[in-house]
N, C-alpha and C positions, 0 to 999 in steps of 0.2 A: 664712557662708551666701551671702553675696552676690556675685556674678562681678564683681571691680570695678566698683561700681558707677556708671550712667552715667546724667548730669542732662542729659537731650535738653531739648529746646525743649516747652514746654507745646503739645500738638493739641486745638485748639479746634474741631474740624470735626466733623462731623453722624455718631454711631457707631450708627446703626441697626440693630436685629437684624434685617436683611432675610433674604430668600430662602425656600427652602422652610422652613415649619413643621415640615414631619416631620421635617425633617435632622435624623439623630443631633447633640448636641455636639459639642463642642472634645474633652474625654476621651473620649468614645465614638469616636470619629473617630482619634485617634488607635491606639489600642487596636486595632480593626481594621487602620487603616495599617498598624502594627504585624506584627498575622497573615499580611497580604496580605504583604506587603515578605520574610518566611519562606518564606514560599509562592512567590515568582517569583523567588525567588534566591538563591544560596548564598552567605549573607555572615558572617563570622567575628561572633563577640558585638559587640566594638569596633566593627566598621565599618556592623552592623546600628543599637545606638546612636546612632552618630553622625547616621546618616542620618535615625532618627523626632527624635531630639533638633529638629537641622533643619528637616523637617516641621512639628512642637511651634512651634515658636518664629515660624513662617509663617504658620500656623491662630493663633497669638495675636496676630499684627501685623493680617491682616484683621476677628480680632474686636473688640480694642481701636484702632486706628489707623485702619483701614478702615473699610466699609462694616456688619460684619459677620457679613456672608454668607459663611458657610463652606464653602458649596458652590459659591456663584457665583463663577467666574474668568475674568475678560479679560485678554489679551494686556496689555492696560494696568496690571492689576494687578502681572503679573509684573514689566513694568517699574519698577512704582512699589518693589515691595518691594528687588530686584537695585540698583537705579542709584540709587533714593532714599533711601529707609532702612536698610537694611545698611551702606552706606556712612556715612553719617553717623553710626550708632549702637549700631553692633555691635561690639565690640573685637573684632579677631581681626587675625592679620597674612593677607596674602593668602593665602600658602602654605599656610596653613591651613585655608582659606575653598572648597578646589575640594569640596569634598564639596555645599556650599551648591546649584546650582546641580543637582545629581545629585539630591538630595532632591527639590527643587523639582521637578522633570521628573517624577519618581519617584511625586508627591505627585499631580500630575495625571492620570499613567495610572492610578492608583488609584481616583480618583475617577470617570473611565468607566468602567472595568474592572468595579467595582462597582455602574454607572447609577446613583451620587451627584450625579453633575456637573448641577446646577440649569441650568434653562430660563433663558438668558439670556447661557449663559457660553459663548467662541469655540469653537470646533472643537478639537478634544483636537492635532491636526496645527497646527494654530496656536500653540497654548498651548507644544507640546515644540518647535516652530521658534523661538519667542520666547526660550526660554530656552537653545536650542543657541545663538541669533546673538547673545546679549549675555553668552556666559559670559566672552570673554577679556575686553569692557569692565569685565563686575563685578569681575574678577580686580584688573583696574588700576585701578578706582575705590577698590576696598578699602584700597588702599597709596594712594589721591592725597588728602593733608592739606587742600586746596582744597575738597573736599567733606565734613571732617570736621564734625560738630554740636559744639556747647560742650566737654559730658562727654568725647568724645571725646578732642578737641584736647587737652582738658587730662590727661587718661590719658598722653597723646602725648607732650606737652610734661615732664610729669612723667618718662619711662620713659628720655628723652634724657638726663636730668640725673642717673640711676643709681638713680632711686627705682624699689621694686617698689610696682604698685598695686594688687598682691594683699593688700598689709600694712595694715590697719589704719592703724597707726602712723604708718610711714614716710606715707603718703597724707595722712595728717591733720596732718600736721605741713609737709611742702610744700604743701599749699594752702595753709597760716594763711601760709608764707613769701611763696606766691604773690598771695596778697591785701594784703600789704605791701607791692607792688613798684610803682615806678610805672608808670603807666597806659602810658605810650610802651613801659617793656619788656612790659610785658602784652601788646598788641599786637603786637607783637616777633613775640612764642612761640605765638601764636592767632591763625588766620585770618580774613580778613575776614569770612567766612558767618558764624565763632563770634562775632565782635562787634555784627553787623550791628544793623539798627533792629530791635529786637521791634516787632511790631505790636499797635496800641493794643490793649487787654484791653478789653469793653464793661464798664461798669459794672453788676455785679449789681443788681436790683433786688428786694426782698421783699415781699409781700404786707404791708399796715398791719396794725397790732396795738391792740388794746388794751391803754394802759399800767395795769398793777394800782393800786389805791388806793394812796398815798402810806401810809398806817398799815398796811397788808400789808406793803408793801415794807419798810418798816422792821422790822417784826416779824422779816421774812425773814431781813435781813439781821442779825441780831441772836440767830439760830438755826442759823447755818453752822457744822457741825460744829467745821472748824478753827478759828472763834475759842474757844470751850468748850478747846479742846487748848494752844491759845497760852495763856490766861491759865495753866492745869496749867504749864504748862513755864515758865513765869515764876516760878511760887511755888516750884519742884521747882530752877532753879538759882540764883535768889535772887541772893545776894552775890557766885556763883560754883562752878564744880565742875570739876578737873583733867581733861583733855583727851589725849586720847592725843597721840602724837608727830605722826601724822600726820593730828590735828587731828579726831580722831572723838569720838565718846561714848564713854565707858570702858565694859566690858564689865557690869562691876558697877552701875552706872547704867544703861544698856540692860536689864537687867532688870529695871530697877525701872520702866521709861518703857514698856516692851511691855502691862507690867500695866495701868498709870496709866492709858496716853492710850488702850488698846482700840485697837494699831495691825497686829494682826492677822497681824505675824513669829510666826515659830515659832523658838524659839532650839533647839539639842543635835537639828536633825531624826533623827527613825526611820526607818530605812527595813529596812523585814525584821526581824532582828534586830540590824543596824549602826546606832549613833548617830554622826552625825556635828554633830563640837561646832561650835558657833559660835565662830571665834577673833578676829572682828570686829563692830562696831554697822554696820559699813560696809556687811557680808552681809544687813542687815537692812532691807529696801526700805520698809517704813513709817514706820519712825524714821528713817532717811534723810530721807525725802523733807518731814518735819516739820521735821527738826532745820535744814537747809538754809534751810527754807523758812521758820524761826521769825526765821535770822537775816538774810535777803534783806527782811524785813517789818517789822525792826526790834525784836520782842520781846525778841532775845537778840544778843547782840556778844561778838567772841573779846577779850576783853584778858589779854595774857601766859601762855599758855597753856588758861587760862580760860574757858566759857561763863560769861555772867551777863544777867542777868534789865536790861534796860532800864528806864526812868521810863514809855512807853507801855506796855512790858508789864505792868509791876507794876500800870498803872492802866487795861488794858484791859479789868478786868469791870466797869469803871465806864460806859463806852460801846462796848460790841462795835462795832456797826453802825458807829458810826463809823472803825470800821477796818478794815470790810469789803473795800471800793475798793482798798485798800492791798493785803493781802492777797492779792485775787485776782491786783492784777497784780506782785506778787513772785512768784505761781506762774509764771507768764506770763515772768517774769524767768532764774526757773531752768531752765525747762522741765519741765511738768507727765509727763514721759514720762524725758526724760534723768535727771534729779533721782530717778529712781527706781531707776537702774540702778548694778551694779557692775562696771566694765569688765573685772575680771578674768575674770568670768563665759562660760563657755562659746559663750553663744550672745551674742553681742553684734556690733550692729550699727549704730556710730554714726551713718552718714551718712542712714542712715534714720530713726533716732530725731530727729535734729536738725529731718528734712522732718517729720515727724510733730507735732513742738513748733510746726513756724513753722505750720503748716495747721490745730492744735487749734482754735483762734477758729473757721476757717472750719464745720469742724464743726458747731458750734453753730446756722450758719446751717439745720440740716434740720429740728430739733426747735424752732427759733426762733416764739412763734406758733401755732403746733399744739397746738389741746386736745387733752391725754391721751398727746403725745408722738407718737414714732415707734418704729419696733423698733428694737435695738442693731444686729442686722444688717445694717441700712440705712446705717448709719451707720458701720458697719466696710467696708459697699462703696466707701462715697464714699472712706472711707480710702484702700482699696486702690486705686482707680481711679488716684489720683495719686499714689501709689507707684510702682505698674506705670508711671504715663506718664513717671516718671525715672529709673528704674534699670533692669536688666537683671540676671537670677538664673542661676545654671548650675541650683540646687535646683528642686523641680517647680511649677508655679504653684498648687497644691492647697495644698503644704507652707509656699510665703513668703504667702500669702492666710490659713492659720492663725495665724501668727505676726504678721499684722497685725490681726487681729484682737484676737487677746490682748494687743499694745498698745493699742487702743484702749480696751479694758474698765479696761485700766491710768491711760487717760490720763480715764474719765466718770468712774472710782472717783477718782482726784483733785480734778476737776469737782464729783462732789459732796461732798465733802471742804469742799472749798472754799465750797459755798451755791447755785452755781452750777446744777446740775442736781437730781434724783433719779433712780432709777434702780428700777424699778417690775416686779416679775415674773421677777426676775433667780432663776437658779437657785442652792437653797443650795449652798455649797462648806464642808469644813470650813475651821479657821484654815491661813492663808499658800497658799490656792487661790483663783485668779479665781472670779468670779460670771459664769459669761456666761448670755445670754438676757435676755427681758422687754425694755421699753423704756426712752426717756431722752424725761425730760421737765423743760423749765426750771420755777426756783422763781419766786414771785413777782420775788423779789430778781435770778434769773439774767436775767429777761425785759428787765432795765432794764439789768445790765451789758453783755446781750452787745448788745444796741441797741446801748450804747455802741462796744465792740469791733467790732463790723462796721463799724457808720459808720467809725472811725478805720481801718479796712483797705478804703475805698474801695463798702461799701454803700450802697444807697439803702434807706431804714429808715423809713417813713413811718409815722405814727401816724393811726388811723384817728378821728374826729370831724368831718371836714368837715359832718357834717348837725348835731352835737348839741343846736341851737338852733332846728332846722328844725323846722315842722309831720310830722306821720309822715308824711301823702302828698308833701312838697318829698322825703323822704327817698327812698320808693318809688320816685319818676319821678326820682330827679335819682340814683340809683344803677341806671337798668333796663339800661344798655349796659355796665355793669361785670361781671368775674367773678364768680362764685360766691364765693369767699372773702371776697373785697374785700364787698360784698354782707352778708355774714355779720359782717366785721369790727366796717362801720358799724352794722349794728342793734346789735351787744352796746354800740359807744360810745352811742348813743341811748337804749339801754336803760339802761344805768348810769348817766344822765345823771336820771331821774327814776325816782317813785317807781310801784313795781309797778303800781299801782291809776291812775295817771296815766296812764303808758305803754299799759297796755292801753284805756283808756275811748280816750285819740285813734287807737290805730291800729285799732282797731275803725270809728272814724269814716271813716279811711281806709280802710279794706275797703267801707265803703258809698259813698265817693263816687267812686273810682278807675272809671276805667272799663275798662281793660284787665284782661279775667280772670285772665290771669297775675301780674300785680301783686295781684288780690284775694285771690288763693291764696296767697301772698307774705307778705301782711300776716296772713291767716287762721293760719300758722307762723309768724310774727312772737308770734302770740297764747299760741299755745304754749308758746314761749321764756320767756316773761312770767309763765306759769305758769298749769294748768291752771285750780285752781280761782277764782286771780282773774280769767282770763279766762272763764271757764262764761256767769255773767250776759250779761256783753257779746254773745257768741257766740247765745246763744240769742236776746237780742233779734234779732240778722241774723237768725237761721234762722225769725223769725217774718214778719217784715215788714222785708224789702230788697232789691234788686236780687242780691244774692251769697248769698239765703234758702239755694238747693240746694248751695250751699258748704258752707253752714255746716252744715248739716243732714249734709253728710259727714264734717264737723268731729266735731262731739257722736258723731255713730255712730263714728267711727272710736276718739273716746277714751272708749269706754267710757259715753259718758253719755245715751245714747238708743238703742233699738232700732233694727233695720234696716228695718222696716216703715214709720218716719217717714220716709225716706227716697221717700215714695211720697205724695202728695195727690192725688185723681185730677181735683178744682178743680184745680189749680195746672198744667199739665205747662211750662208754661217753664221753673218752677223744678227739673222732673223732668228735664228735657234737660241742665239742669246736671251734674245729679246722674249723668247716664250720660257728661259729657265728662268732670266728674273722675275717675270710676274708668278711664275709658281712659285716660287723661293719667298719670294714678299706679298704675296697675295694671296696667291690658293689656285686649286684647279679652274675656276669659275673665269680668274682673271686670266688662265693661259687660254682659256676658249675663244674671252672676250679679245685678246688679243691678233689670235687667227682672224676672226673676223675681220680686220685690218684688209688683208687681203681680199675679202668679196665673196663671192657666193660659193655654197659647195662644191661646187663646180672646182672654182680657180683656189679655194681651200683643198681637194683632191691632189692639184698638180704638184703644190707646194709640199704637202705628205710626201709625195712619189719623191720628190727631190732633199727629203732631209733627212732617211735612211742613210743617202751617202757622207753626209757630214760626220767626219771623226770625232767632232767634239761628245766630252760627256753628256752637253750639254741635249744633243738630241736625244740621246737612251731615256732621260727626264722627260721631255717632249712629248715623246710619242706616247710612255705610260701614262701618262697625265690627259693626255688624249683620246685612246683609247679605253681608258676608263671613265672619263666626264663627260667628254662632248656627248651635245643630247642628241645627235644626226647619227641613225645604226651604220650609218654608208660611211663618215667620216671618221667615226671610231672605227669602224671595222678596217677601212685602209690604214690608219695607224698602227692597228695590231699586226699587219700583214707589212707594213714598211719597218716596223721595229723586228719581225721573224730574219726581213730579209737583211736588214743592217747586223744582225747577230749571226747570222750566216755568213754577212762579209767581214767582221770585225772580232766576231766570237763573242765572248759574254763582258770580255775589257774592252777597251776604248784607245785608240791613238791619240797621240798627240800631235 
């Protein structure tokens, strides 16, 4: 499937989906190129191919590489892609490569021709001059090794020394040769640009987490599918059990171990009315990937033809957990995606499985942290993201973006194999079908390994507690310039730090003594978190007598536990002005309207206006604009405009406190 594939340099730079919104797609885009390109020319099947192929592969360097804007083109673009990147990353000999440059041309009359061409991009005379005056440089850049990227060079360096790098095989077997050699002849055979200084990688950094109770975590860890399978395969080869020649599970054993460990092969597959036998454990990707991985972990060792059962395995249902850690990184050892493959197999693609294994860890960083997980999709893009940014496919990008996917479901179905993840909403499949769909979410147990595995690959992994000892208001103020997440982190550490009835009684305190509204609202969903009905008491005391009454009074209404009519005192309106800036703040103008309404007809909505000019709070300045611009009554908007003149007249364009 893969066109030799090529390990360019990592692009770290800014891939925006700028330009027009309306623009059709990358596949729609082409599709048309396509018709049009039929339409302005009579070109044989072959030379029509070639040329959206071309196109195809342009529109994916500006989407991924680029800016990508797939309608906007400068002059500079086309230089970027001709003299920068083709060169470097494209394998083709030059001779092959004049089509390149006809596309390109071809790509931009299409896109006037059509009025695609985005606001912003050169003159369509500019764009086909660009790419007439640098066709014979591209030509000669394509043949000059001085501008080759890594992948390239070493395609290059490989193709000289009589290897094809269409082969699998042969490919894979000169690099491991190439990787042996010393460093002077390495440099030798690659150019300077392919050795050059990488530039520093910034150090990822993660939002802080809270780590799970040490008794979850252990429990976790002591519930991971594959240790329940390790200790089965301990008992199942015991003293021992003969091995095939080349070192597999004997066939007669594979069925008995399909049944045992629940590992989801299908042995003798149907298809139609054909059975095709299984004539190997080798064909069998779940046993595989145990048996492997029983003996990478230590459960199981080959002696003299032999599987047999080790001292930790025999006595690993005596302490699972404790060989949790192990485990996981024997997965990590085999590779949770290779380990599962049989290279005989049709579709195989190692150099991609290999990138796939070394990037699994990073994976984890999406779902890392996140209650309730993320989609698998999401997570199959980051895959593919850095896939596409090192190889290069002749196949369509629709078609290797499926197949990266299906390894990744291959590599969370490992993940949580392992203890590591779950995998929550996935679609059923029957046995020996992927599950795809639903999300991946870590276990208690995964949240602490993969901390561990990021940091050792260069994360920054902070664990959130900085306030845990704090008063709840040091907490409020001493997180109010932090993100949201961050924010979120620390109150679940503070919260878990004492007990329900504790946590809510202080930060209830804190909602009455903070003075910033924002922060009172803050704490008032702080209260929440805490839990409804042990906060109710607390909350109601605010909504009687406090400075944040008309908070909380939106608190109780909102959960259910007071009518919307409270929401209204017609003593109080300070506390009513609250009550009309939180539903703008969390609702919208509609809801400050529906909330006057409270009060009654326009009439006694009039009296109220008249009397909330004099309130000092910020809160009515918000009020009144929101008022006299939404409410649908010209009489009740128009007295808000005229109570907010005369409040600015008595208070000026600031606010008292």
């Amino acid at each position: 499937m893969a066109d030799s594939p090529l390990m360019p340099e990592r692009d770290s730079g800014d891939r925006r989906d700028s330009g027009d919104p309306r623009a059709p797609g990358r596949a729609a885009l082409v599709e048309r190129f396509t018709y049009w390109l039929g339409r302005a020319a009579d070109f044989d099947p072959e030379g029509l191919s070639e040329l959206v192929s071309t196109a195809e592969l342009a529109l994916d360097w500006k989407q991924r590489v680029a800016d990508g804007a797939l309608t906007t083109w400068r002059t500079v673009d086309i230089e970027s892609f001709l003299m920068g990147w083709c060169p470097a990353k494209l394998s083709a000999d030059p001779a092959d490569c004049v089509a390149v440059p006809v596309a390109m041309g071809a790509l931009m009359c299409f896109l006037e021709d059509e009025g695609l061409l985005a606001p912003g991009s050169s003159p369509l005379e500019d764009l086909v001059a660009a790419v007439t005056g640098l066709t014979d440089d591209f030509l000669a850049a394509m043949g000059d090794r001085s501008r080759f990227g890594m992948a390239k060079s070493l395609f290059a360096a490989a193709a000289d020394e009589g290897v094809d790098p269409t082969d699998p095989a042969q490919l894979e077997g000169w690099l491991a040769s190439f990787n042996d050699r010393p460093e002077e002849e390495r440099r030798r055979l690659l150019p300077d640009t392919a050795l050059g200084t990488v530039p520093p990688v910034p150090t990822p950094t993660l939002l802080p987490i809270v780590l799970p109770p040490d008794d979850v975590v252990a429990a976790s860890r002591a519930s991971a599918p594959v240790l329940a399978a390790f200790a089965q395969m301990a008992t199942f080869f015991g003293p021992g059990r003969r091995l095939t020649q080349k070192g597999n599970v004997s066939l007669a054993d594979a069925r008995v171990l399909v049944e045992l460990l629940g590992t989801g092969d299908v042995m003798d597959t149907t298809i139609g009315d054909r059975t095709f036998k299984t004539t190997s454990s080798d064909e069998l990707p779940g046993l595989r990937l145990l048996f492997a991985w029983a003996k990478k972990a230590g459960i199981l060792r080959v002696v003299h033809g032999k599987a047999v059962a080790t001292k930790r395995g025999l006595h690993l249902a005596e302490d699972p957990a404790g060989c949790f850690d192990r485990s996981v990184d024997a997965l990590l050892a085999i590779g949770p995606l290779t380990s599962q493959r049989q290279p005989s197999r049709w579709l195989h693609w190692p150099e991609v499985d290999r990138l796939l294994d070394d990037v699994s860890v990073h994976l984890l960083a999406g779902p890392y942290g996140v209650e309730g997980g993320i989609p698998l999709e999401r997570v199959a893009e980051a895959a593919s993201a850095t896939v596409f940014d090192t190889f290069e496919f002749r196949a369509g990008t629709e078609l290797v973006r499926d197949c990266i996917g299906a390894d990744v479901v291959d590599i969370m179905d490992a993940f949580e194999q392992a203890g590591i993840v779950r995998r929550v909403g996935a679609d059923p499949a029957p046995p020996g079908r992927r599950r795809f769909g639903g999300s991946v979410e870590l276990t208690p147990a995964g949240t602490v390994v993969a901390r561990r595995l990021l940091a050792e690959r260069g994360y920054e992994v902070p664990v959130a507690g900085r306030f845990v000892g704090a008063s709840a208001v040091d907490l409020l103020q001493g997180t109010d310039d932090d993100d949201f997440a961050v924010v979120d982190a620390e109150l679940r550490a503070w919260r878990a730090a004492r007990r329900p009835e504790e946590a809510a009684a202080q930060m209830a305190d804190a909602a009455r003594s903070v003075d910033d509204p924002a922060l009172a609202n803050l704490a008032l969903a702080a209260l929440a978190e805490i839990g409804i009905e042990v906060s109710e008491p607390y909350v109601r005391a605010l909504a009687a007598d406090s400075p944040v009454r008309g908070f909380a009074r939106c608190w109780l209404v909102d959960h259910g536990l007071a009518a919307d009519d409270t929401l209204f005192d017609r003593s109080d309106i300070d506390a009513f002005v609250d009550v009309l800036a939180h539903r703008g703040v969390t609702m919208g103008p509609e809801a400050v309207v529906a909330a006057l309404e409270v009060v009654g007809d326009h009439r006694s909505q009039l009296a109220v206006i008249d009397q909330m000019w004099r309130v000092p709070s910020p809160a009515a300045e918000m009020a009144l604009v929101v008022l006299g611009e939404a409410h649908p009554s010209k009489v009740v908007a128009k007295a808000a405009r005229k109570a907010r003149f005369k409040r600015r007249s008595a208070f000026g364009n600031g606010s008292r406190t």
